[in-house]
N, C-alpha and C positions, 0 to 999 in steps of 0.2 A: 848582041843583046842576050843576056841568059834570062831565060825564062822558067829557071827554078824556084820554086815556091816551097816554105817551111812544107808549105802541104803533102807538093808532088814528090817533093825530098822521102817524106813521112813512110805515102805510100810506095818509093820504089824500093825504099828500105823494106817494108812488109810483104809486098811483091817477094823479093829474094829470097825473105825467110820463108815464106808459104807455101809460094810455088814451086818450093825444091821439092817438098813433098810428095810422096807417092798419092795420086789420084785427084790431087787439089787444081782447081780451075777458076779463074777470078773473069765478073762482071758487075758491071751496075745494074742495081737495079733499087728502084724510087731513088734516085740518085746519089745512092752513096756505093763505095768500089764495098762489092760481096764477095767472100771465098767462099767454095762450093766442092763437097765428098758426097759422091754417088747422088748431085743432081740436089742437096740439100745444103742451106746456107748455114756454116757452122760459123763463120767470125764476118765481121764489118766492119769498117775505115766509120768512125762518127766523131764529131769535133775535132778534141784534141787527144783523141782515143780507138781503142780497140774493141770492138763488141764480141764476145765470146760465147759462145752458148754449153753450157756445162748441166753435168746432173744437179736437180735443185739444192740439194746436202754442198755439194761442192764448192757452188754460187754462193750459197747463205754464210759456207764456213769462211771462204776468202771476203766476203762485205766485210766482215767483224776480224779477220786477224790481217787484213794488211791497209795500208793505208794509200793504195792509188789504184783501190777498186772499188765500184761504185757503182750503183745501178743502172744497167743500159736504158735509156731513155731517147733514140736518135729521133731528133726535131720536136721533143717535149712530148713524145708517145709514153705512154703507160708503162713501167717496166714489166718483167713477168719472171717469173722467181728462177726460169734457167738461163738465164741474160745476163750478165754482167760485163761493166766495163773496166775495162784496163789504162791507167793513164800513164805514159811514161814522159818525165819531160825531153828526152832525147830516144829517138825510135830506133836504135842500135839496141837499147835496152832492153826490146822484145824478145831478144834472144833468146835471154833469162826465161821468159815464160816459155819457152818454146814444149816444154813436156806439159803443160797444160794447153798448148795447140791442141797434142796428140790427142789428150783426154778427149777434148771438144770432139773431134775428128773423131774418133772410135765412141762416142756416143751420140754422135748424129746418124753414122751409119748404121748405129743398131736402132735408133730411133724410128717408130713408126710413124706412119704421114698421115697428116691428116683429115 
C-alpha cells in the first residue's frame, strides 16, 4: 500500500532542501509543517505552497514582479506585509528559490521577538 500523498511528496521534497541548512529545524505547529532559525518560524508548508517570511520591501517587490507569489494567508488568516507565499506547481521547483530561503533565514535571525 503506498501511502504517498501529492502532499507528503510536497513536504519531504522541502524537508531535503531546508533541512540541509545550517541551524534549520522543522515542526508543527497550529498544524501546519514550520521551519525554525534560532527558535524563530522563517518558512511554512500552507495549501499548495510555501510561506516565507522576508523584509517587507522584499515581500511587496516579489507580490508584483513574479507571478506564483502571493500573499500568505494559512487558513484565510490576514496576511502581513513580511509573509508571502510561494506556489510552485512541482516542489523540486523550490530549489530555485532557495537564495531567497537564505534571505528569510538571515532576517529572522536578526529579527527581534516579539
Amino acid at each position: 500500500m503506498n501511502t504517498d500523498t501529492p502532499e507528503s511528496i510536497r513536504k519531504a521534497l522541502i524537508d531535503a532542501l531546508l533541512l540541509k541548512l545550517p541551524g534549520v529545524s522543522a515542526r508543527k505547529i497550529s498544524g501546519l509543517d514550520a521551519y525554525f532559525v534560532s527558535d524563530k518560524m522563517f518558512a511554512c508548508i500552507s495549501g499548495g505552497g510555501v510561506g516565507l517570511r522576508l523584509p517587507a520591501a522584499t515581500a511587496t517587490e516579489l507580490q508584483f514582479s513574479r507571478g506564483d507569489v502571493v500573499p500568505f494567508q494559512p487558513g484565510g488568516m490576514a496576511s502581513t506585509r513580511e509573509w508571502i507565499q510561494i506556489d510552485r506547481a512541482e516542489a523540486t521547483e523550490y530549489e530555485k528559490d532557495l537564495e531567497l530561503f537564505q534571505t528569510s533565514i538571515e532576517f529572522v535571525k536578526g529579527a527581534r521577538t516579539r
